[in-house]
C-alpha positions in Angstrom: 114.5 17.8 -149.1 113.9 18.8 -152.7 116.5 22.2 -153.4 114.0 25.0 -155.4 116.8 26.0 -157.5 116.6 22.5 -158.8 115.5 22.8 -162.5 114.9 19.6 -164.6 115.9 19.8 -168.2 115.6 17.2 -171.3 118.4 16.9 -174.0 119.6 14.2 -176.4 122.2 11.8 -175.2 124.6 13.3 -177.2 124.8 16.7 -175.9 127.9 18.0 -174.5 126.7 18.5 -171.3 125.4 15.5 -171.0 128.8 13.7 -171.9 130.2 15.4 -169.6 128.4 14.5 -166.6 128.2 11.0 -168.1 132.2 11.1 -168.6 132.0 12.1 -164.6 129.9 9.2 -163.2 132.1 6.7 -165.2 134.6 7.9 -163.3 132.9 7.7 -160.4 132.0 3.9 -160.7 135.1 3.4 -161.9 136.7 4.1 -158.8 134.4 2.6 -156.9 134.2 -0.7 -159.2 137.5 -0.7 -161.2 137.7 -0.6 -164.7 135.6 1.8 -167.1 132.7 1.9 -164.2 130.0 0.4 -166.3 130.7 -2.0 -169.8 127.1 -1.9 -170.5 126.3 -1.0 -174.2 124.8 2.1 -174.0 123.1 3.3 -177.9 122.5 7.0 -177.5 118.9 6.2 -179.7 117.8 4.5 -177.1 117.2 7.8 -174.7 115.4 9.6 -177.8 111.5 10.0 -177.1 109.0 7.7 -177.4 111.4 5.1 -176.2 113.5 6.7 -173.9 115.1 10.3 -172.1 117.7 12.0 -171.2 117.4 14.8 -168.6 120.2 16.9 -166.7 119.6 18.9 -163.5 120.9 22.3 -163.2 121.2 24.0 -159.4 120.8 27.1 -159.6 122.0 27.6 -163.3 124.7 24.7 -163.4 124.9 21.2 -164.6 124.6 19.2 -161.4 123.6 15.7 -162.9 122.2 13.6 -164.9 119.8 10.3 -165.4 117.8 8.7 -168.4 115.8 5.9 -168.9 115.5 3.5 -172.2 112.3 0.8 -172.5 113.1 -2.2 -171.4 112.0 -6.2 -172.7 109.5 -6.5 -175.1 106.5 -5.6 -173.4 106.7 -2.1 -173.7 105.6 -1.5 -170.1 109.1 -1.3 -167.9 111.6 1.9 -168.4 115.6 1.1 -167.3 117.1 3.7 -165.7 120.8 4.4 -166.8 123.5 7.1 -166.3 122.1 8.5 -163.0 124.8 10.7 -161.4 124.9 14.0 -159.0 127.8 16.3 -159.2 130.0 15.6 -155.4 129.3 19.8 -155.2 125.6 19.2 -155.7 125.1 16.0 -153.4 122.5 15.8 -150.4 121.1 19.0 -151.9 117.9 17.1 -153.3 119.1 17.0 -156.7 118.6 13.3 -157.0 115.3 13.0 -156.1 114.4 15.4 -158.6 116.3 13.5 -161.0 114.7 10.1 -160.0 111.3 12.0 -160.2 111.6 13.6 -163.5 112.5 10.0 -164.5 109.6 8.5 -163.3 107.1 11.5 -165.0 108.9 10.8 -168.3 108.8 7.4 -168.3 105.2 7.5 -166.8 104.1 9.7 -169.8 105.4 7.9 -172.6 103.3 4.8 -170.7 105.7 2.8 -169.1 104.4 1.3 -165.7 107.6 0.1 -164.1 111.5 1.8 -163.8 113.8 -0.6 -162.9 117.7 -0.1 -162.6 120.8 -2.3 -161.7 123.3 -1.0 -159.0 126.3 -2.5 -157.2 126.7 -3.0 -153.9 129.9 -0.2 -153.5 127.0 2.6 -154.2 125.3 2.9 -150.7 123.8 6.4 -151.2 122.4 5.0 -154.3 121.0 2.0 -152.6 119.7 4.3 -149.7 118.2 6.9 -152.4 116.3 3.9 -154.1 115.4 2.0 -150.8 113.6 5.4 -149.5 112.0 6.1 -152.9 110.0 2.8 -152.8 112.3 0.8 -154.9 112.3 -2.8 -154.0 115.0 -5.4 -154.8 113.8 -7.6 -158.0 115.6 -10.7 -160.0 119.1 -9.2 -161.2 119.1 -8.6 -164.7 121.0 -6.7 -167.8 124.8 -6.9 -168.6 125.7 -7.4 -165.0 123.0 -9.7 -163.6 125.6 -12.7 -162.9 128.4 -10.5 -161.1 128.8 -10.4 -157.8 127.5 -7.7 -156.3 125.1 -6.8 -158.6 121.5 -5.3 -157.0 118.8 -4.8 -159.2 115.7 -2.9 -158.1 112.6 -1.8 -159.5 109.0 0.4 -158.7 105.8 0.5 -160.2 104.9 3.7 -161.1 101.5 5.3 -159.7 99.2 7.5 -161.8 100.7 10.3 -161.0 104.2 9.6 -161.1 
């Protein structure tokens, strides 16, 4: 169920909101995974418009998560998503979806006709989220496409994502 007070916002990587809720699902994976929770290199360009966003949600007035997407390969047609998170406060409250959706528009409008994302196995709301979204498992790729437990998924986007 999308929330109403859900409200969809884009900033640059760098913003200190955004750190924040990026420092917060490091954590997360790091519990979950070990470690720093994702080694990937991550270049805060890569999120700046055309080639790329960065959005936070905000519940009723407060940072509640985050997600962006960078292009992906060098066909200019597939968008990776990275850094999607939901606040524990905020969870099962629809701000995902919105999140994932926003995602999808923004990718969508700078022409991109695919989002594709790597997950681990340890992340079964995530998996669940995706499944339900009409995200299909693809070929594992990216930094972890050889560890175990890696899942990579991806969706074409319609016209009116």
């Amino acid at each position: 169920m999308l929330q109403t007070g859900v409200e969809i916002r884009r900033v640059r990587y760098t913003d200190a909101v955004a750190q924040r809720l990026v420092a917060a699902a490091m954590a997360d994976l790091g519990a979950r995974y070990g470690g720093t929770g994702d080694d990937t290199p991550v270049d805060p360009a890569h999120f700046d418009p055309p080639g790329g966003a960065f959005l936070i949600a905000h519940l009723d007035g407060a940072p509640a998560g985050c997600a962006g997407w960078r292009s992906h390969g060098s066909s200019g047609e597939d968008a990776e998503l990275k850094r999607m998170y939901v606040a524990d406060a905020a969870r099962g409250r629809g701000v995902a979806r919105a999140l994932l959706a926003a995602v999808e528009r923004s990718a969508a409008g700078q022409g991109r006709r695919r989002v594709i994302l790597e997950c681990g196995d340890k992340q079964p709301e995530a998996i669940a989220l995706y499944s339900s979204c009409g995200y299909a498992r693809i070929p594992n790729f990216g930094y972890y496409r050889d560890s175990p437990g890696c899942l990579s998924f991806g969706r074409v986007l319609s016209a009116d994502s």
